[in-house]
Structures are given as structure tokens and as C-alpha cells.
N, C-alpha and C positions, 0 to 999 in steps of 0.2 A: 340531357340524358336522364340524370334525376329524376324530372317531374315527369317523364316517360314511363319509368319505373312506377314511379310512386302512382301514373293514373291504372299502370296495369294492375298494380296490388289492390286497390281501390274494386275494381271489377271484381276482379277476382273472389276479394272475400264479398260483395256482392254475391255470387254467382252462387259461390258455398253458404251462404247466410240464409237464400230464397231456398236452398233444397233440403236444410233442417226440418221445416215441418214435416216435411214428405219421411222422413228418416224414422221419426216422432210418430208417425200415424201409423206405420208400417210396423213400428215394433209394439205400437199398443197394439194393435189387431193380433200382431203373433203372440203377445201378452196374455191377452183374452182367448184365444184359442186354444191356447194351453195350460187356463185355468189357472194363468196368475194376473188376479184379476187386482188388487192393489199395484202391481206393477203396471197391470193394463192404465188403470186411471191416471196413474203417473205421465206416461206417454202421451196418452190421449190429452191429458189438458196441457202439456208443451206445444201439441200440434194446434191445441185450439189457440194458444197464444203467441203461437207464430202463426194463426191465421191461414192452418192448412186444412180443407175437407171439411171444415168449423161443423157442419150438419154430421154426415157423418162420422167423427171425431164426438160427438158430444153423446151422439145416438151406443156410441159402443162405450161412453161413459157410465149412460143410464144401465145397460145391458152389464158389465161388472159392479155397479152399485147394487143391482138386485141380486147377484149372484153373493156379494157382498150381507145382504140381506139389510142397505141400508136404503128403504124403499122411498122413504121422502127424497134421497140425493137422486134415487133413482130415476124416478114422475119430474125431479125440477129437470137433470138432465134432459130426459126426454122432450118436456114443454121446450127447451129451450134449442133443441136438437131441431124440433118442428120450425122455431123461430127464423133457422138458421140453414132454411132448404134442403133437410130432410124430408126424404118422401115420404109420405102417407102412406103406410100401409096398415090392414087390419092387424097385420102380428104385433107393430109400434101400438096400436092401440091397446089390445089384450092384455101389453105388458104391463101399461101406464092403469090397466083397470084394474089389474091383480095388484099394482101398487095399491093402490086404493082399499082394495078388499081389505090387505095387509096393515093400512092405516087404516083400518075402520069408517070408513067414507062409504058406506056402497051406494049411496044417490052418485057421488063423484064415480064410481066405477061403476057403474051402469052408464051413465053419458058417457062414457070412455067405451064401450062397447058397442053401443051402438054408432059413436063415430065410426067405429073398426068395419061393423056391419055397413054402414053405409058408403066407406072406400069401395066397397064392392072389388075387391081386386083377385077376385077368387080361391081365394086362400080358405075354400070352403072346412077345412081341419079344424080352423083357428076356430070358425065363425059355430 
């Protein structure tokens, strides 16, 4: 009876352990949304390190960094958001080029921009 118990607590905090990141992603997004973006980052990198949404999670990292106006955490977030099966879209790119601008790079944010333009995903505003 014991080890009956003990395989269901086992499960159990399994079960609670896998749905942490999910918790972690949801509250940095609500983080970020309501412009508290040091808390957003908080959350976001729990979710990335319990290995939830990783791309996603990383991508709303980069997005309160700039908001943050720390634009190098911003661009590696981002690179590493791409890394990590974030979609491509022009707007992810505009954002990683205006990092750039903001670090003084604009060879580096010009190639960030025309990667955006060549997503082609019609995000004609951005473009």
C-alpha cells in the first residue's frame, strides 16, 4: 500500500512540475502586457528554463528588454528566440534592426531589415 502511494505522489508532482512553465509563460505575457516588463522577464526566463514555449518565451524577453531600453539583451533575446522556433516575421526583424540603430550598428540594422522585408509576410506597415 506504501509504495502505491508513494508511485501516485510520484506522478503526481510529475504532473504539477510539467505544468509550471505553462504558469511561467502565461504570467510573463500578462507581465508584459501590462507593462511590467522586469516582471515580464522574470517569468519569461522561468518558462524558458523549465523548457516551456522556449521561442516564444524568449521572443517576449527580447520585446520587455527593449521596452526596458536594454537593447543589446534585447537583439541577443531575439537571435536567440529565432534559435529556438520563433517565427520569422518582419515585425521580429524591425525590432532586432531598431536594436541595432539604438546600438549604433546600422550595417547590422539594415541586414535586420531587409531580412524583415524579405519574410515577406505582409506586414506592409512594418515594411
Amino acid at each position: 500500500m506504501k509504495r502505491v502511494a508513494g508511485i501516485i505522489i510520484l506522478l503526481l508532482t510529475g504532473i504539477l512540475l510539467a505544468g509550471c512553465g505553462k504558469g511561467e509563460y502565461k504570467d510573463g505575457i500578462e507581465s508584459l502586457n501590462n507593462g511590467k516588463y522586469e516582471e515580464a522577464v522574470t517569468h519569461l526566463n522561468k518558462a524558458v528554463e523549465e523548457e516551456y514555449n522556449i521561442g516564444d518565451a524568449l521572443r517576449g524577453i527580447g520585446i520587455a528588454k527593449w521596452e526596458l531600453q536594454d537593447y543589446k539583451g534585447a537583439v541577443e533575446a531575439f537571435r536567440q528566440a529565432l534559435d529556438n522556433g520563433a517565427k520569422e516575421t518582419s515585425a521580429l526583424y524591425n525590432l532586432m534592426g531598431a536594436c541595432m540603430l539604438k546600438l549604433e550598428d546600422p550595417e547590422s540594422a539594415v541586414s535586420y531589415y531587409e531580412k524583415g522585408i524579405a519574410v515577406g509576410d505582409g506586414a506592409g506597415e512594418v515594411i
